[in-house]
C-alpha positions as CSV (number, residue, x, y, z in Angstrom):
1,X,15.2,13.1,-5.8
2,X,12.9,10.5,-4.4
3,X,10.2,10.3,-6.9
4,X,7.8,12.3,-8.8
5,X,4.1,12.1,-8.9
6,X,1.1,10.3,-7.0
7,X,-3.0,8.9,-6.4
8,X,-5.0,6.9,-4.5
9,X,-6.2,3.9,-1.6
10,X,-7.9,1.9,0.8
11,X,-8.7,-0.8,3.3
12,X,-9.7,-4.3,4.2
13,X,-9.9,-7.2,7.1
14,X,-9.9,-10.8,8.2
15,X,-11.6,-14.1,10.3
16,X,-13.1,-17.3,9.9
17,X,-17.0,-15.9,11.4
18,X,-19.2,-17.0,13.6
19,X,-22.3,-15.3,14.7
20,X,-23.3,-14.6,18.2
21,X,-26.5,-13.0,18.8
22,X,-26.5,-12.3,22.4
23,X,-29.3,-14.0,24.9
24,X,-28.5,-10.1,27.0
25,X,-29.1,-6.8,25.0
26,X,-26.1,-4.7,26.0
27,X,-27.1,-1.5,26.7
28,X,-25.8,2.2,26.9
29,X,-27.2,4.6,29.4
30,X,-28.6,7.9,27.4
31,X,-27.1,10.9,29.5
32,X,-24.3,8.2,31.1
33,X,-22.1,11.0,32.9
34,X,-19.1,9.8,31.9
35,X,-19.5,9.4,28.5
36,X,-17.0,11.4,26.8
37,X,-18.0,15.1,25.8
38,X,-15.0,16.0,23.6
39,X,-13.2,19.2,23.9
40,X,-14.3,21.8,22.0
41,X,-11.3,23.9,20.2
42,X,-13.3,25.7,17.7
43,X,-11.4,28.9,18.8
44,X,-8.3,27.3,18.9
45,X,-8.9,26.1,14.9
46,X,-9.9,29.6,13.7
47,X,-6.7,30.7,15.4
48,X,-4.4,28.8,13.3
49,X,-6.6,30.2,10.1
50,X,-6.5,33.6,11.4
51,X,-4.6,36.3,9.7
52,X,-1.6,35.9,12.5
53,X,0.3,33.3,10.3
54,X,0.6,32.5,7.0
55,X,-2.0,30.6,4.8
56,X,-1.3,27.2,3.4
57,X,1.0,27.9,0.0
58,X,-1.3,28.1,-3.6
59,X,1.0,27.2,-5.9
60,X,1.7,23.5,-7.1
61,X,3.3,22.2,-10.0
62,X,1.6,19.9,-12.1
63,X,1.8,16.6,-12.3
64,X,1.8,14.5,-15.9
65,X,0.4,10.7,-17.3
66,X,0.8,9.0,-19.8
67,X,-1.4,5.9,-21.9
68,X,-0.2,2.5,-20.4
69,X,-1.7,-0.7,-22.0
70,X,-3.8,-2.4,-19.2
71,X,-3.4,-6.1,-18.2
72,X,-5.6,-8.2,-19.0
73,X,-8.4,-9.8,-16.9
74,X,-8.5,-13.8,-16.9
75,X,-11.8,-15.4,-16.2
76,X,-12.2,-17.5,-13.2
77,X,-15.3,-20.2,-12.2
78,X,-16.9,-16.9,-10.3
79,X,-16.6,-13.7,-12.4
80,X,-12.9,-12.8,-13.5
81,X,-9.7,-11.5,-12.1
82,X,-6.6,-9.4,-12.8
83,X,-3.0,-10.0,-11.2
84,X,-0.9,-6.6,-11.3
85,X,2.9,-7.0,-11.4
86,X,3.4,-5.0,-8.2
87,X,1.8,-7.3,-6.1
88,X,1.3,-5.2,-3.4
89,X,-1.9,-4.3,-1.8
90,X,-4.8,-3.0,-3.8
91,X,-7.5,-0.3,-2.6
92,X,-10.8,-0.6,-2.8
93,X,-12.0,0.3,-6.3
94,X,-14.6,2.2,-7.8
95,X,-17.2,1.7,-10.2
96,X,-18.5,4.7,-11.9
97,X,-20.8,4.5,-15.4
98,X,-20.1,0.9,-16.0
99,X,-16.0,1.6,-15.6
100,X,-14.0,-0.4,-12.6
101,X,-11.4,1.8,-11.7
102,X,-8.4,0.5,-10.1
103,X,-5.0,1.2,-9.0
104,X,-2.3,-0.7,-9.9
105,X,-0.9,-1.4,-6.0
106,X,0.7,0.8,-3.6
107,X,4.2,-0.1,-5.5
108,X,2.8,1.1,-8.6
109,X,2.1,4.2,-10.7
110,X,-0.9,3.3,-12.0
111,X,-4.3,3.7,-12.9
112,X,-6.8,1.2,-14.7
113,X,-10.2,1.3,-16.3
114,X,-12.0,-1.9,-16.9
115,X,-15.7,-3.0,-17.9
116,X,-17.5,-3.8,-15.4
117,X,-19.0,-7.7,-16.3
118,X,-16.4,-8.5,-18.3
119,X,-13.3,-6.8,-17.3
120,X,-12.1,-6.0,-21.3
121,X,-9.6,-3.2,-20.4
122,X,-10.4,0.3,-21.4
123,X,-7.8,2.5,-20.7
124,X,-4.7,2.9,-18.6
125,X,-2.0,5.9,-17.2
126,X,1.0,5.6,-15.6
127,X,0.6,8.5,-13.5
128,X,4.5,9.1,-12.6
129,X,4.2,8.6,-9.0
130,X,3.5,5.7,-6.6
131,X,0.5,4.8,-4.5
132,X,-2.9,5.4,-6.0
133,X,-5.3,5.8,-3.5
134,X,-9.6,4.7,-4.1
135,X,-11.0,6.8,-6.7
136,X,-14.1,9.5,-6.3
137,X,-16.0,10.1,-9.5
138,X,-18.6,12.6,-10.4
139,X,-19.7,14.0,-13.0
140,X,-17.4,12.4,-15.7
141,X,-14.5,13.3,-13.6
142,X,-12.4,10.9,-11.2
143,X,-9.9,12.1,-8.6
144,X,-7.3,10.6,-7.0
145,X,-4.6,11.0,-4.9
146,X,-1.0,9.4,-5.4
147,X,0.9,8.4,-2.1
148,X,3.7,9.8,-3.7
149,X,2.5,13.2,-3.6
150,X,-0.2,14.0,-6.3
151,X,-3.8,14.5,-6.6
152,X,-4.7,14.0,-10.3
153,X,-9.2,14.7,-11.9
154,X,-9.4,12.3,-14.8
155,X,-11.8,12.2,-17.5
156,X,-13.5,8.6,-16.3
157,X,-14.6,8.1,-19.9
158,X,-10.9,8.7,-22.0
159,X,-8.8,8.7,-19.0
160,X,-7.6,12.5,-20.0
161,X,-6.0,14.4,-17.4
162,X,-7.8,17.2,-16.6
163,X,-6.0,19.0,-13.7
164,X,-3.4,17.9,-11.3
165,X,-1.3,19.3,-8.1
166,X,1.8,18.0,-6.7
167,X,0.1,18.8,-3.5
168,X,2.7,17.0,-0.6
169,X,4.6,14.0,0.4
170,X,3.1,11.7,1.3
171,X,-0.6,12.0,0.8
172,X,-2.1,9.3,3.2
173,X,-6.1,10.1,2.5
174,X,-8.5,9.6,-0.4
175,X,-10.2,12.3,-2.2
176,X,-14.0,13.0,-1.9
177,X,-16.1,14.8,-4.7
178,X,-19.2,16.9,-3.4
179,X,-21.6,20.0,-5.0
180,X,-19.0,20.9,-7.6
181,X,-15.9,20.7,-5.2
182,X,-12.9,18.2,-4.7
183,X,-11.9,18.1,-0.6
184,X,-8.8,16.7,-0.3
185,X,-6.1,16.9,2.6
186,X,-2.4,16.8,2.5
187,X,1.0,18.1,4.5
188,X,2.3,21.7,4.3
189,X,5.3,22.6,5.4
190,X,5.2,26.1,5.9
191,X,3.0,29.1,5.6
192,X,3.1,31.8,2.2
193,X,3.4,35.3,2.6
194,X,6.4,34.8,4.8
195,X,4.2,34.6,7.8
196,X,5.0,31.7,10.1
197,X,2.6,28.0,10.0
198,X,0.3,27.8,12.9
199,X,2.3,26.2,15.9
200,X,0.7,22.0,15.7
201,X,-0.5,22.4,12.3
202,X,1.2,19.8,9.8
203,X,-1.3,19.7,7.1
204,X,-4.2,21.4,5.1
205,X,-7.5,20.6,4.1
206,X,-8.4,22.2,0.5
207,X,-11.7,22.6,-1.8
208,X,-10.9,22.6,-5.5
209,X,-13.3,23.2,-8.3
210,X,-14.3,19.8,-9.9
211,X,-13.5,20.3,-13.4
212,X,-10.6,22.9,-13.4
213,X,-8.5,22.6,-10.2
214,X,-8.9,26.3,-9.2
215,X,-8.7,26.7,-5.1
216,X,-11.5,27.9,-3.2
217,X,-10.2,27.6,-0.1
218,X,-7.9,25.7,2.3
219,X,-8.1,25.1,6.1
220,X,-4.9,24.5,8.8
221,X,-5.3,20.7,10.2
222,X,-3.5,18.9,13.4
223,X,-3.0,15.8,10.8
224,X,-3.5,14.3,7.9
225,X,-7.5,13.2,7.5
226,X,-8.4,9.8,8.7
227,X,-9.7,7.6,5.4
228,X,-11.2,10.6,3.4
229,X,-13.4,14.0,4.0
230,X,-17.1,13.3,4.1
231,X,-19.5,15.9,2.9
232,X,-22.9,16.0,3.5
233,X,-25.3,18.7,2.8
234,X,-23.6,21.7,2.8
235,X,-20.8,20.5,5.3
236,X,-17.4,18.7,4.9
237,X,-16.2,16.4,8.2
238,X,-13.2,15.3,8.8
239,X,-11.8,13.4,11.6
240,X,-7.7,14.2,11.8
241,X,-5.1,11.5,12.8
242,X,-4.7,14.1,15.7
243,X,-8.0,12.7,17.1
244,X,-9.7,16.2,16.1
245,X,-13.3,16.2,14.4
246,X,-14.0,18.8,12.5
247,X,-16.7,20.7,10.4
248,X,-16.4,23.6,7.8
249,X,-18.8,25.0,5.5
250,X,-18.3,23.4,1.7
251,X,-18.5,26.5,0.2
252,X,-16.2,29.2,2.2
253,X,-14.0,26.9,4.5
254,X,-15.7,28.6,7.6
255,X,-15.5,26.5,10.4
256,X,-18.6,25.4,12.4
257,X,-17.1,23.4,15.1
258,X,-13.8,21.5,16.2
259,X,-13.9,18.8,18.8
260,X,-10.9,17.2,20.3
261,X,-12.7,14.1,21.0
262,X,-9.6,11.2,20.7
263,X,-11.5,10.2,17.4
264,X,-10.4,6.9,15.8
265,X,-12.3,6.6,12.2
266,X,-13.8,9.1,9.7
267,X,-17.3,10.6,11.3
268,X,-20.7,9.7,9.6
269,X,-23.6,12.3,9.6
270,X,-27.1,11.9,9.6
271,X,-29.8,15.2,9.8
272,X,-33.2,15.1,10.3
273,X,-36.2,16.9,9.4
274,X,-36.0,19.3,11.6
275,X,-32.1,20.1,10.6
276,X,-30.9,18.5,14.1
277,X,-27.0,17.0,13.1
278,X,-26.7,13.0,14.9
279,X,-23.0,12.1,14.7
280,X,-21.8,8.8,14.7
281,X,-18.2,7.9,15.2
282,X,-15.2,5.8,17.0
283,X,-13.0,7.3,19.5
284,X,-10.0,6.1,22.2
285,X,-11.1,5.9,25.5
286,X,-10.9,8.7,28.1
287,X,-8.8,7.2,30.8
288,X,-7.6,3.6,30.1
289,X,-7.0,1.7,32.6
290,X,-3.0,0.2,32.6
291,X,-2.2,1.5,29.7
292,X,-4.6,-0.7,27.8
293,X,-6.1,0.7,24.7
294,X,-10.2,1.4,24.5
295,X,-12.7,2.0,21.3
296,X,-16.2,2.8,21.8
297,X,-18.9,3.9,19.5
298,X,-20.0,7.4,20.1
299,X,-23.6,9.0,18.8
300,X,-23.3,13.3,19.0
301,X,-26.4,15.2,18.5
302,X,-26.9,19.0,17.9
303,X,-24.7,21.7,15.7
304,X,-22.4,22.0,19.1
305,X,-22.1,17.9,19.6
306,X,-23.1,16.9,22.5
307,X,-22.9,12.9,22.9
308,X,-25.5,10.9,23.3
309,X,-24.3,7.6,24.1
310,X,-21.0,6.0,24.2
311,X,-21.6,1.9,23.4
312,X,-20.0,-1.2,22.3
313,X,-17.1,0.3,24.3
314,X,-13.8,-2.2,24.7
315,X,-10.3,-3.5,25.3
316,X,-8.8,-2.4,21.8
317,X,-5.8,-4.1,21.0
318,X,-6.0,-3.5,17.5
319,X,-5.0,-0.2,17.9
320,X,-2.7,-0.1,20.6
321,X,0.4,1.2,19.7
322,X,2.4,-1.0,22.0
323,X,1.0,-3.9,20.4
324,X,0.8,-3.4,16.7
325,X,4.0,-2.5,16.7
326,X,4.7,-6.2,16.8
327,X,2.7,-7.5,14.4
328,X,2.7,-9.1,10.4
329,X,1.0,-6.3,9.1
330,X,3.3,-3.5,10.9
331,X,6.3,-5.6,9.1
332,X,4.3,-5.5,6.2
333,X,3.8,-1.8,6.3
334,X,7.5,-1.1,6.8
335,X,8.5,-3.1,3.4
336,X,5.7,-1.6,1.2
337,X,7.2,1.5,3.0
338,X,10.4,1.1,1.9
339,X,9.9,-0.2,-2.2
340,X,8.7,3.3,-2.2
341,X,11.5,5.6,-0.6
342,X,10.5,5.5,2.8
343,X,13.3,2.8,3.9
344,X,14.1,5.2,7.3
345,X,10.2,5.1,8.0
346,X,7.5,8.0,7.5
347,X,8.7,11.4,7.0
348,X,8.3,13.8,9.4
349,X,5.9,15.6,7.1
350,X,3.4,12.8,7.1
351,X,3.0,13.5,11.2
352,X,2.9,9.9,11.6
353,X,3.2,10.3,15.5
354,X,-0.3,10.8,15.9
355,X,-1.6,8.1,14.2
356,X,0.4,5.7,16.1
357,X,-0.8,7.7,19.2
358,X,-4.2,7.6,18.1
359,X,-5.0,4.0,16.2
360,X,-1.2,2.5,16.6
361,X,0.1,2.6,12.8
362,X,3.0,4.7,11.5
363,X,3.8,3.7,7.9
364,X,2.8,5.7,5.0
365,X,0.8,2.5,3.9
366,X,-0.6,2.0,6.8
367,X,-1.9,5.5,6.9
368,X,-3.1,5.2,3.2
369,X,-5.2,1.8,4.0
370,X,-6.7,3.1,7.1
371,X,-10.2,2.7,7.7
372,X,-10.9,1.6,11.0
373,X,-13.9,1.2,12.9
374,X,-15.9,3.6,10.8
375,X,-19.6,3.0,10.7
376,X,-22.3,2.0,8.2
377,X,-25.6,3.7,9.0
378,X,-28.3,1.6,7.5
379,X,-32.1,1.9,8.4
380,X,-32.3,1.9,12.4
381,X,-29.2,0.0,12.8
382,X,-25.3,0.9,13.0
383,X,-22.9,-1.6,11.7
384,X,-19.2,-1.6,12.2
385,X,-16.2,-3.6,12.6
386,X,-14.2,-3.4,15.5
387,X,-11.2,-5.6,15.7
388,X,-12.2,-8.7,15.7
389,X,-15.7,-8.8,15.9
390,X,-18.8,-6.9,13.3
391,X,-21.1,-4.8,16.0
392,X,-24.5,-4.2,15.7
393,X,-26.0,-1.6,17.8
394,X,-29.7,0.5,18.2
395,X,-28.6,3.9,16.2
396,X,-31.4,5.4,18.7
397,X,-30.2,3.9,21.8
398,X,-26.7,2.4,21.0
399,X,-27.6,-0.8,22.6
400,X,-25.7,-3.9,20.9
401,X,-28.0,-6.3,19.1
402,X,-25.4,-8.4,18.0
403,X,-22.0,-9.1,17.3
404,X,-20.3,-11.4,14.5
405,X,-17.0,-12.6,15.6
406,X,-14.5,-12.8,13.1
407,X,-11.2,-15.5,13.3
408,X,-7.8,-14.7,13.1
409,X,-5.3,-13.0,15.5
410,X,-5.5,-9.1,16.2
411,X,-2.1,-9.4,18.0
412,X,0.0,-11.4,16.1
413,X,-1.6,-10.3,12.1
414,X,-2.1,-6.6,13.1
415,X,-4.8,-4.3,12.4
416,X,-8.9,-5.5,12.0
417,X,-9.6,-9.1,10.4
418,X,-12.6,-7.5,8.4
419,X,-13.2,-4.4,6.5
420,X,-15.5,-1.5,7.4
421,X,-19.2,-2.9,6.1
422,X,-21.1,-2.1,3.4
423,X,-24.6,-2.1,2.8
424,X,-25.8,-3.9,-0.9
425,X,-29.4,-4.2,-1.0
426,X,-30.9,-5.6,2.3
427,X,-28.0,-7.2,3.4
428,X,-24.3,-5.9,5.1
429,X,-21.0,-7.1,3.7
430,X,-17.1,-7.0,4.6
431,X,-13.9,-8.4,3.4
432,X,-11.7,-10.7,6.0
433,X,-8.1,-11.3,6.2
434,X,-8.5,-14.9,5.9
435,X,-9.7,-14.0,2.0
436,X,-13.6,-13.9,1.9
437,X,-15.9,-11.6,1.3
438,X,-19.0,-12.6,3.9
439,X,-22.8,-11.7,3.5
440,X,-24.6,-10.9,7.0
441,X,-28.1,-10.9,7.6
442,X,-28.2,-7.1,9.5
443,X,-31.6,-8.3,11.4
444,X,-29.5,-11.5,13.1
445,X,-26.0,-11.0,12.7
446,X,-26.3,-14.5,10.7
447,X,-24.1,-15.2,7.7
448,X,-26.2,-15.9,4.6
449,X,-23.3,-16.2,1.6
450,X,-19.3,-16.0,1.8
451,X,-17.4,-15.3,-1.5
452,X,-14.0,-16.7,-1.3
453,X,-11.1,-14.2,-3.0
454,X,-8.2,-16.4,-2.1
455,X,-6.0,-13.7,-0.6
456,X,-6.3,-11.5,2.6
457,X,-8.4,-8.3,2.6
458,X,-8.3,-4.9,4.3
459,X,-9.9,-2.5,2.5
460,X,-13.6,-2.5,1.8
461,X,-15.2,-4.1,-1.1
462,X,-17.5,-2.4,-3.3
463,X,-20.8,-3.9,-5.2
464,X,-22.8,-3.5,-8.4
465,X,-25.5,-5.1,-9.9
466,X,-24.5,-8.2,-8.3
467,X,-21.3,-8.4,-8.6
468,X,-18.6,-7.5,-5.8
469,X,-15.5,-6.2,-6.9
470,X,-12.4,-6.3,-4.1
471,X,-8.8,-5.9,-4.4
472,X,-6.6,-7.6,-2.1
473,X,-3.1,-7.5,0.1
474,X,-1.5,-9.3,-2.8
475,X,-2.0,-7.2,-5.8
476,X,-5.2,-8.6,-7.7
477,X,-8.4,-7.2,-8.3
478,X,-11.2,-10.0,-7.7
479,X,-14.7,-9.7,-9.5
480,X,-17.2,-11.9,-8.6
481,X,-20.6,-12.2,-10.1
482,X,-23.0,-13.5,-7.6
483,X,-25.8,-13.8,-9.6
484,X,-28.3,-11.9,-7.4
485,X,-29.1,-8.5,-8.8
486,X,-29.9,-7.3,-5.2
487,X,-26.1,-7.3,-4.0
488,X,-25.8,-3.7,-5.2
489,X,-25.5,0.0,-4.3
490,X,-22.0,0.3,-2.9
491,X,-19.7,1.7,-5.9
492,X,-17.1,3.0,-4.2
493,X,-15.3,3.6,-0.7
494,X,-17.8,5.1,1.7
495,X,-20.8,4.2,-0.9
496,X,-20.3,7.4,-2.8
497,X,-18.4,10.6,-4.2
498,X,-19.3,11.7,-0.6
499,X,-17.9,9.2,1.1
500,X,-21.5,9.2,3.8
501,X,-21.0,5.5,4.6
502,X,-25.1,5.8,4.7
503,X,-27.3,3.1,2.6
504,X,-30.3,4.5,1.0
């Protein structure tokens, strides 16, 4: 036997910045003929759910914690800090009623509560199996997903398990809490009721009830979900390492669409007043040219998407396959890969094929720390970092109003040298690899503040009440208390139990 039990993660960049407003407004053509359409395989989806084969299997066996004494935080000229003994790359935490949650590493089997100014410890579990990923809480409940295979709803105050499901191995995506329900994704390797799984299907999507596990439903998937599930309204997205994008009804599972769009980061969703769905999201290019990878930000109106615009489009390095196959962090990835099991790589469960297809990674941990290019919808603006640069673009028109350029190496280091932003109060922020967290004015693309963390960051930062909390590539959590009340609003991955990625 391997291992036993699991939880949850996240993900984090790098650069020494410089901003660039540009003197010449790129702009994307509305209508552009070529922009990409996606193919639509809505049928195809409801055929792998359809009575022909056999539904994803129902019954789990439960995982187990127990208390574990949590270390303790040392204070530092900024805020405080805590060094965990796995050393191994942190996700990004969450802060829920004055609790910072926090796993212990992707070595580790742990889970940690901590107050948030102060960082006394509150509570602790060792939760059996390895790789928490970045908690979603909700009405006093958090949920998690282990790497190492199990999703576990904690009491946030106590730290009391509640529920849990040895759901698959590996889990790769974080949890996301909406209306009552926990959406969370993982392999399944065949189909109950001796009917046969859907030919390309290698995982399931599944809605639990909150606060007692029972299943409401569960959906056939072409991959594991990018980052996490994002429900809004009454919809859950979810963009699969397959490149699929897909929405289904919260509460029956129905689906409403599936596009095959090459999709390269978790989709964010805006409706108006009038109910119209605008979809914002990354995606490969359609035909690159010499075998070079392509990203470019696409905008998708209407409950069938049709796109908009295609902007910021590029040469994509970052997640080229051929490429970042070469680099520190795909080294990286294979080490933390094998501390826990995986010494022969990914299993084939994990379907790691299409994310090295799709955004050039094929570890477990890789797959777990994923976040991409995914972008933070905040007034009129989109904000967004791709590779080695922060983009800016017209959320109307998807022309680029700046970029920020971020230092470092997408070649040689691997990956994005800055996190996915976040919005705290008026102003956007991301984590870099070279171990800062940097404050952007969103109007100019000018840095106003940079926190230094002193180690490298990849997955995304969160803020409270002035303080930013980050874990890093090393094994700490950082707090750092900025002393401006305004740096707030981003508790967790995403900026909520939804996972939106919208400020309000």
């Amino acid at each position: 036997m391997r291992r036993t039990i699991a939880i949850i993660t996240i993900l984090v960049g790098c650069g020494a910045p410089r901003s660039e407003n540009k003197s010449k407004v790129q702009t994307a053509r509305l209508g552009d003929k070529d922009a990409p359409k996606g193919e639509i395989v809505t049928e195809k989806v409801n055929e792998m759910n359809s009575s022909k084969y056999g539904r994803p299997p129902v019954k789990f066996r439960p995982g187990s914690v127990s208390k574990l004494e949590p270390p303790k935080a040392t204070k530092t000229a900024s805020g405080f800090q805590v060094v965990f003994a796995s050393h191994a790359q942190i996700t990004t935490p969450t802060v829920y009623q004055r609790e910072l949650l926090v796993s212990g590493g992707f070595h580790s089997q742990e889970l940690y509560a901590y107050e948030t100014k102060t960082g006394k410890p509150l509570w602790g579990l060792n939760l059996h199996d390895d790789g928490p990923s970045s908690p979603a809480c909700e009405r006093g409940v958090c949920v998690i997903s282990t790497e190492s295979c199990t999703i576990f709803a904690i009491a946030a105050d106590s730290g009391k398990l509640l529920w849990s499901y040895w759901l698959g191995d590996p889990l790769t995506s974080a949890p996301t809490i909406a209306n009552n329900r926990v959406f969370a994704s993982y392999p399944a390797g065949q189909g109950d009721e001796g009917k046969p799984r859907p030919p390309g299907a290698s995982h399931a999507l599944a809605a639990f009830e909150l606060t007692t596990g029972k299943i409401l439903w569960q959906l056939w998937l072409d991959g594991d979900v990018m980052s996490a599930p994002v429900a809004v309204g009454d919809f859950v997205y979810v963009s699969t390492f397959g490149g699929t994008v897909i929405k289904v009804e919260q509460a029956t599972g129905k689906v409403r669409y599936a596009m095959k769009s090459k999709a390269t980061s978790a989709p964010v969703v805006q409706f108006d007043k009038d109910g119209v769905e605008s979809m914002y999201y990354t995606r490969r290019g359609e035909q690159e040219a010499n075998g070079e990878a392509e990203e470019m930000l696409i905008r998708a109106d209407h409950n069938e998407p049709q796109t908009r615009y295609k902007a910021a489009k590029k040469k994509a390095d970052y997640i080229d396959r051929k490429v970042q196959a070469n680099t520190d962090q795909a080294a990286k990835s294979k080490e933390l890969d094998a501390s826990n099991g995986f010494s022969d790589g990914a299993p084939a469960s994990a379907a790691s094929g299409y994310a090295f297809d799709s955004v050039g990674i094929n570890n477990v941990s890789s797959m777990q720390s994923f976040q991409g290019s995914r972008v933070l919808r905040m007034g009129q603006r989109s904000f967004n970092t791709m590779g080695n640069e922060v983009v800016a673009t017209d959320a109307d028109t998807g022309n680029t109003l700046w970029s920020f350029k971020l230092s470092g190496d997408t070649r040689k280091q691997g990956g994005f040298l800055g996190t996915a932003p976040l919005a705290a109060g008026n102003s956007v922020l991301l984590g870099t690899l070279d171990g800062r967290v940097v404050r952007l004015d969103p109007a100019k693309g000018k840095a106003t503040a940079e926190y230094k963390v002193g180690a490298p960051v990849r997955s995304q930062p969160v803020v409270d009440s002035g303080w930013i909390y980050v874990g890093t590539e090393d094994g700490k959590l950082v707090a750092i208390d900025t002393k401006d009340p305004s740096i707030t609003g981003w508790p967790t991955w995403g900026g909520n139990a939804q996972r939106t990625g919208i400020a309000h």
